[in-house]
C-alpha positions in Angstrom: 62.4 -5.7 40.8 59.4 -8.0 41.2 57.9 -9.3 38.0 59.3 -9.6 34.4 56.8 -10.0 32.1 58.4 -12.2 29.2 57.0 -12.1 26.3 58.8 -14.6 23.2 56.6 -13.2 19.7 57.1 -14.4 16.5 55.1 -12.4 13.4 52.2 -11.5 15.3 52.7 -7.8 15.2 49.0 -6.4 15.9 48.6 -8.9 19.1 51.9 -8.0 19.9 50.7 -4.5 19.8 47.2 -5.1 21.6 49.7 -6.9 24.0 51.7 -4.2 25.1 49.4 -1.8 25.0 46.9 -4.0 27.7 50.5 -4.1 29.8 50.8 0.0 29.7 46.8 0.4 30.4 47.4 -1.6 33.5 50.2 0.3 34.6 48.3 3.5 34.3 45.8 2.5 36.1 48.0 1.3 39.1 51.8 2.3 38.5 53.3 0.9 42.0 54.2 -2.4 40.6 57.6 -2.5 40.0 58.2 -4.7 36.9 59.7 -4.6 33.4 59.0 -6.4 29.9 61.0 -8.8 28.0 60.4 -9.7 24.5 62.2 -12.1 22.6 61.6 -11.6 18.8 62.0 -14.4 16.4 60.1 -12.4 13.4 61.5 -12.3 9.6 61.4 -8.4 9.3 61.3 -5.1 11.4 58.3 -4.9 11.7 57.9 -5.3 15.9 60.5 -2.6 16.5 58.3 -0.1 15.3 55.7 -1.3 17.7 58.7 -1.8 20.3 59.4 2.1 19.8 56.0 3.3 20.7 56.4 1.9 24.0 59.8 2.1 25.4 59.3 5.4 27.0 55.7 4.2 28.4 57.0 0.8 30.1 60.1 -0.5 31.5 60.9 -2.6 28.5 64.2 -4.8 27.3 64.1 -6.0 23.1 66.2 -8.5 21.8 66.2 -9.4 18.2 67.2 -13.0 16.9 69.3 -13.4 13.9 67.1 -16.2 12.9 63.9 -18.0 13.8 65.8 -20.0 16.7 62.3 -21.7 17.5 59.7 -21.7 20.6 61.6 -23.2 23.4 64.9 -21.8 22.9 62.9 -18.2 22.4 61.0 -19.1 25.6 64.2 -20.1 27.5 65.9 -17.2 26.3 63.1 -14.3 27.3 63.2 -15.8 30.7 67.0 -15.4 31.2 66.8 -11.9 29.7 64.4 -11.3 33.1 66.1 -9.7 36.4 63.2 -10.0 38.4 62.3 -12.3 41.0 59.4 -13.2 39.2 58.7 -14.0 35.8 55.4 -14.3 34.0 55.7 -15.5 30.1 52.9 -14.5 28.7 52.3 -15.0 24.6 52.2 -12.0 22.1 48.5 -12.7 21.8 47.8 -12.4 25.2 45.5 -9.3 27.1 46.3 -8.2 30.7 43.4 -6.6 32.4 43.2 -3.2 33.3 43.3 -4.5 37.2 46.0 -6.8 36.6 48.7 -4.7 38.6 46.6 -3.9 41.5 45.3 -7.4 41.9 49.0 -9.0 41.5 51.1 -6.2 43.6 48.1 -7.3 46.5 48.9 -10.6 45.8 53.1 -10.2 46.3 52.8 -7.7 49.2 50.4 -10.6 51.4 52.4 -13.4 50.3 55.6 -13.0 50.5 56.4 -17.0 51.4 55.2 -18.1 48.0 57.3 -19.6 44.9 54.8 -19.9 42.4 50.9 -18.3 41.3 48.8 -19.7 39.5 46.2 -17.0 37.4 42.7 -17.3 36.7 42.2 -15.9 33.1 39.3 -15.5 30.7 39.3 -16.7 27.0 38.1 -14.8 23.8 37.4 -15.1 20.0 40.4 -13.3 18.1 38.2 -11.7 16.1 36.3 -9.7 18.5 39.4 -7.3 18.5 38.4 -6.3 14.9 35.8 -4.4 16.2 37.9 -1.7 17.6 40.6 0.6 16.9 44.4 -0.1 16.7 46.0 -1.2 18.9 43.0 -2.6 20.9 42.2 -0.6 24.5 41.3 -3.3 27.4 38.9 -1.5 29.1 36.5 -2.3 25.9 36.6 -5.7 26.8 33.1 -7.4 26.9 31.9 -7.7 31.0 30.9 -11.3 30.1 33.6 -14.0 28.8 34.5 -17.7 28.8 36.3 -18.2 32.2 39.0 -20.9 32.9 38.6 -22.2 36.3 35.1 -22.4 38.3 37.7 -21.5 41.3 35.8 -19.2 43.4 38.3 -17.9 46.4 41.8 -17.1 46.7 43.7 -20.0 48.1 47.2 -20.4 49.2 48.4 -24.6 48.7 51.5 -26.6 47.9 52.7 -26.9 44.4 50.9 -30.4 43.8 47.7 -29.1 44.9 47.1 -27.3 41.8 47.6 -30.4 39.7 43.3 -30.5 40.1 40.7 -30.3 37.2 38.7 -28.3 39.6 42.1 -25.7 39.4 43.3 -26.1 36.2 42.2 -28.5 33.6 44.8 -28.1 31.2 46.8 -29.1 34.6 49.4 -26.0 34.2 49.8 -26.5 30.3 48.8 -22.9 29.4 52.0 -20.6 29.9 50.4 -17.6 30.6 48.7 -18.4 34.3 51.8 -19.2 35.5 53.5 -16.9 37.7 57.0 -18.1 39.4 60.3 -17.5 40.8 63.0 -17.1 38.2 66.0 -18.5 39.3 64.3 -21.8 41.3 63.4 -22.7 37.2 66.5 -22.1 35.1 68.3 -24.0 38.3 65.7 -27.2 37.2 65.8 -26.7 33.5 69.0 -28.4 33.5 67.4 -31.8 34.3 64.9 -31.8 31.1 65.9 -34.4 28.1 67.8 -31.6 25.9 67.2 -34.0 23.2 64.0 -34.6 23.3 63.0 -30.8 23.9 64.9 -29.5 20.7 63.2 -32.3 19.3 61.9 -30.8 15.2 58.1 -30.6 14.8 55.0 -29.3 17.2 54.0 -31.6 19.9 56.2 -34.1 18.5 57.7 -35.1 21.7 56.6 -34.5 25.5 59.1 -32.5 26.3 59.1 -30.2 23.5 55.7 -29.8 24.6 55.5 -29.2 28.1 59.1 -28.9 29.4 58.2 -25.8 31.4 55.5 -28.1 33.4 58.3 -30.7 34.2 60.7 -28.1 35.1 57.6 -26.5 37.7 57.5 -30.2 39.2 60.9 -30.2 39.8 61.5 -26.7 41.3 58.2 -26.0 43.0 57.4 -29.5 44.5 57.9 -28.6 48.0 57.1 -25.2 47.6 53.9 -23.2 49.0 51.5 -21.8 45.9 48.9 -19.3 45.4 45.5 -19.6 43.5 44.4 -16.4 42.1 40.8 -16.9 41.2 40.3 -13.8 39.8 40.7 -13.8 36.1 43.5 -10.7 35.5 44.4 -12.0 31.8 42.5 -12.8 28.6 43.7 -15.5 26.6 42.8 -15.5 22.4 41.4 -18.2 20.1 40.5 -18.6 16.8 44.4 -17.9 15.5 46.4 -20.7 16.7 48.8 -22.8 14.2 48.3 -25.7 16.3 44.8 -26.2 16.5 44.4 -29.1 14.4 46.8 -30.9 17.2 44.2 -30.0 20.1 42.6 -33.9 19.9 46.3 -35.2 20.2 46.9 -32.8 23.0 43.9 -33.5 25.1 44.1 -37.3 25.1 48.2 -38.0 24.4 50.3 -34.8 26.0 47.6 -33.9 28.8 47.8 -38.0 29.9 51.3 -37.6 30.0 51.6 -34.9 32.1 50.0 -36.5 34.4 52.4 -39.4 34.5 55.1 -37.1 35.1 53.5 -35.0 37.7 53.1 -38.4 39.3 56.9 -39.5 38.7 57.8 -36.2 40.8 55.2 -36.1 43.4 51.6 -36.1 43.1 50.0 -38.7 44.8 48.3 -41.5 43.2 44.7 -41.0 44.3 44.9 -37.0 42.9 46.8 -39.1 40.0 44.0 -41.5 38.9 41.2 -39.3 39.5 43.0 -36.4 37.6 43.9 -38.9 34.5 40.2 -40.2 34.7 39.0 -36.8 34.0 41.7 -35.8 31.3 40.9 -38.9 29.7 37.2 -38.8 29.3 37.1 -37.4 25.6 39.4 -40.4 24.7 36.7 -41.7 21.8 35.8 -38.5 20.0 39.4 -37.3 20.3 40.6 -40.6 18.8 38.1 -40.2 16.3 39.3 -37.0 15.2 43.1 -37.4 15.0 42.3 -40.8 13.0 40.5 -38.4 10.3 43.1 -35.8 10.5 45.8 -38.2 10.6 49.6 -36.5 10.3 48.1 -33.0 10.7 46.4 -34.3 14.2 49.6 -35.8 15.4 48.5 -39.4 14.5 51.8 -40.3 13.5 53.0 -39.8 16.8 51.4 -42.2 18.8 52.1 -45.0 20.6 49.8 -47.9 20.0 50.1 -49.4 23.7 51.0 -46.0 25.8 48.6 -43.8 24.3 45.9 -46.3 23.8 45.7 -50.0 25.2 47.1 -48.6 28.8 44.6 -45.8 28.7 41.5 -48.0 28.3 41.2 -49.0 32.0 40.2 -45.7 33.0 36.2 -45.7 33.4 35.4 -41.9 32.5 36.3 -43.2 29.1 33.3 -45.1 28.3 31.2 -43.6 30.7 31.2 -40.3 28.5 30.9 -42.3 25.2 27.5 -44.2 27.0 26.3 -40.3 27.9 27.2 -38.5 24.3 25.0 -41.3 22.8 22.0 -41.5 24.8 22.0 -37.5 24.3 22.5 -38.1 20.6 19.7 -40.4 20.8 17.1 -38.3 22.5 17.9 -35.3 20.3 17.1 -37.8 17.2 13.6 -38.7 18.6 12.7 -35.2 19.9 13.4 -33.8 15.8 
């Protein structure tokens, strides 16, 4: 088998739903792809086996049910083990696979056939658009135009460190679900992750627990040969996320760090400085925020000198503050 799909859900039963049903749409519309779905469920009641039901005879699909709520990254590490396939794709619950998702991917595996790892363009949209539409949602209603991740334009085969770009990915691989990437090179390197640090209590409250998957990509896929798919194949949601609040403390703390440890594994330190320039370039009016949100923005999790003092040599820093205030400026003398 190819691709597992692995999906770890926790009470979102109508995404869930809209999920799978995206999944079986794309099938339909090319059914040569030979993959199956995992879903790991750490819900509080029955209610996604009903909408498992409804699709096990449509899709090649494996359920497991967790006695109890044994959090994100154990879920996570436990859909991916559940896979068979060579590949794996985890994907979240409120996630939308376009209708020429299979084509586009079973292209993709057929021409390339010395890759490791793929990296997916993907589309985001409002949550509440799907209100619109009957239950569970059909993905050829999709609107023609939405937000799009990556500017990337062509199709692109690199190594690994080459996506580590703003112009690639400007989350620099943090979003799961455009990740696509041999199965048994990760669970080989997710041995080597701080255990402690990962199981770590509370959202975001360490880097690990945040983007272990990313450091677990360095070390696997470092030497290995990638493929850009520029075309976007999935949708991602917003407007429902629990962690939200945290996005300030994400962008200026976590993203930062990531960097540091793509440079600790590899990446080399001119992509490295320009790529933490960039990340950084919010660094006032995220600071801002997460000062006026205070424990709910992750404030409490900072590091006076790492986060901050060390950050303040990069230029892009102040170079955005000078711009956002001369805009603010001429917008006050044009009223």
């Amino acid at each position: 088998m190819k691709l597992s799909i692995c999906i770890p859900t926790y009470n979102r039963f109508e995404l869930l739903d809209n999920c799978l049903n995206s999944i079986f749409i794309s099938k339909k519309k090319f059914s040569k792809l030979n993959f199956e779905v995992c879903i790991s469920d750490n819900s509080n009641n029955l209610k996604s086996k009903k909408i498992i039901s409804k699709y096990k005879k449509k899709i090649n699909l494996k359920y497991s049910k967790n006695k109890k709520n044994i959090g994100y990254i154990k879920n996570y590490i436990k859909v991916v083990r559940m896979a068979k396939s060579e590949f794996v794709w985890v994907i979240g619950d409120d996630e939308i696979l376009k209708p020429n998702c299979f084509k586009i991917l079973s292209k993709n595996f057929n021409k390339n056939d010395d890759i490791d790892f793929m990296y997916v363009n993907s589309n985001f949209l409002q949550s509440e658009y799907f209100s619109k539409f009957k239950k569970p949602f059909n993905s050829f209603n999709l609107p023609n135009k939405m937000e799009i991740f990556s500017n990337i334009k062509k199709n692109k085969k690199v190594m690994f460190f080459e996506l580590i770009n703003y112009k690639v990915s400007w989350d620099f691989l943090l979003g799961i679900f455009q990740c696509i990437y041999k199965r048994e090179m990760f669970l080989k390197n997710l041995k080597f992750i701080n255990k402690k640090q990962m199981f770590k209590p509370g959202d975001w409250s360490t880097f690990e627990n945040t983007t272990f998957y990313c450091e677990t990509y360095a070390l696997a896929f470092k030497n290995s040969k990638s493929l850009i798919e520029s075309k976007p194949i999935i949708v991602s949601t917003y407007g429902h996320k629990s962690w939200q609040n945290l996005w300030d403390f994400i962008k200026i703390v976590r993203i930062p760090e990531l960097l540091d440890m793509y440079r600790k594994r590899g990446l080399n330190i001119i992509d490295y400085i320009i790529m933490k320039n960039f990340a950084l370039k919010d660094f006032f009016p995220s600071f801002k925020n997460i000062l006026l949100n205070g424990k709910k923005g992750g404030l409490h999790y900072i590091n006076f000198y790492r986060h901050i003092i060390i950050n303040l040599i990069y230029p892009s820093i102040y170079i955005n503050l000078i711009k956002k205030i001369i805009l603010k400026t001429f917008r006050y003398e044009k009223k």
